[in-house]
C-alpha positions as CSV (number, residue, x, y, z in Angstrom):
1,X,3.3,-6.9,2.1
2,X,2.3,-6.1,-1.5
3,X,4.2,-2.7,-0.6
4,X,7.0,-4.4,0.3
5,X,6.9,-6.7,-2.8
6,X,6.9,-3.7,-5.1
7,X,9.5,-1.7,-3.7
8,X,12.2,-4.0,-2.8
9,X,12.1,-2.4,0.6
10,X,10.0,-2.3,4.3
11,X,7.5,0.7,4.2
12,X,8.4,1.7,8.2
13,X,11.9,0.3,8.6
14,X,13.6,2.7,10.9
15,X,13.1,4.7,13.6
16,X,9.8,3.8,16.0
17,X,8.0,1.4,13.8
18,X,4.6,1.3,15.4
19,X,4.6,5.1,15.8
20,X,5.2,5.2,12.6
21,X,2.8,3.0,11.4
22,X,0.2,5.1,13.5
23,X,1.4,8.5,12.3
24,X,2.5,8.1,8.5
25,X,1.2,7.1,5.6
26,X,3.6,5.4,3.2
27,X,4.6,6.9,-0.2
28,X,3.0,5.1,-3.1
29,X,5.0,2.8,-4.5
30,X,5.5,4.3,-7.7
31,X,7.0,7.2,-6.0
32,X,10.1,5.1,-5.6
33,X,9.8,2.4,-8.1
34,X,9.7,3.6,-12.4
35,X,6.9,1.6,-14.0
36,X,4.5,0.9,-11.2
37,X,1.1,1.7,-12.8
38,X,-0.9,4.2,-11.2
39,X,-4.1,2.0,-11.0
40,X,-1.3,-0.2,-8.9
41,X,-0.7,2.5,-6.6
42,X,-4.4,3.7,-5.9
43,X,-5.1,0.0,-4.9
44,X,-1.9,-0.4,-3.0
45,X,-2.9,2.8,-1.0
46,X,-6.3,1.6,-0.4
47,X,-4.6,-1.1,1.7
48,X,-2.7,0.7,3.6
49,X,-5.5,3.1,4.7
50,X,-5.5,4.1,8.7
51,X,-9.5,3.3,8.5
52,X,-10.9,0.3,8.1
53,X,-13.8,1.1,6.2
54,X,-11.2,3.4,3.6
55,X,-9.7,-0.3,2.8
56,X,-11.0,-3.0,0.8
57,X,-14.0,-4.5,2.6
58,X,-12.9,-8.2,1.8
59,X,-9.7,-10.0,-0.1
60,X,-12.1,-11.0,-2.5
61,X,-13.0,-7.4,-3.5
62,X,-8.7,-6.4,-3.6
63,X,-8.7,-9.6,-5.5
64,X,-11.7,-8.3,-7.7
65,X,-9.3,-4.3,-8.2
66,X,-6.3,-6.3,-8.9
67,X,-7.5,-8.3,-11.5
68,X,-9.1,-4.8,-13.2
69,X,-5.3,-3.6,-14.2
């Protein structure tokens, strides 16, 4: 959802969207938006990890990143 927010636009919204989703990891954010701030992007990315344990172990830890920008 925060990907979505950023960009304006769904991250996998054509073709087979659960293959996708499976498959493909999304751009960054910044790659089509100017101005998103790198440290925005790494923690973006982090959410939208394959692995579990690659993501943020709790939404009080993302909280914790997102409050570091």
């Amino acid at each position: 959802v925060l990907h979505e927010t950023l960009t304006g636009a769904l991250v996998f919204g054509q073709g087979n969207v659960l293959e996708r989703q499976l498959k493909e990891m999304p751009q960054p954010p910044g790659a089509s938006v100017e101005g998103i701030p790198p440290a925005l992007d790494d923690i973006v990315m982090q959410c939208v990890q394959k692995e579990p344990e690659a993501r943020f172990a709790s939404a009080r830890a993302l909280l914790a990143a997102l409050r570091g920008l």
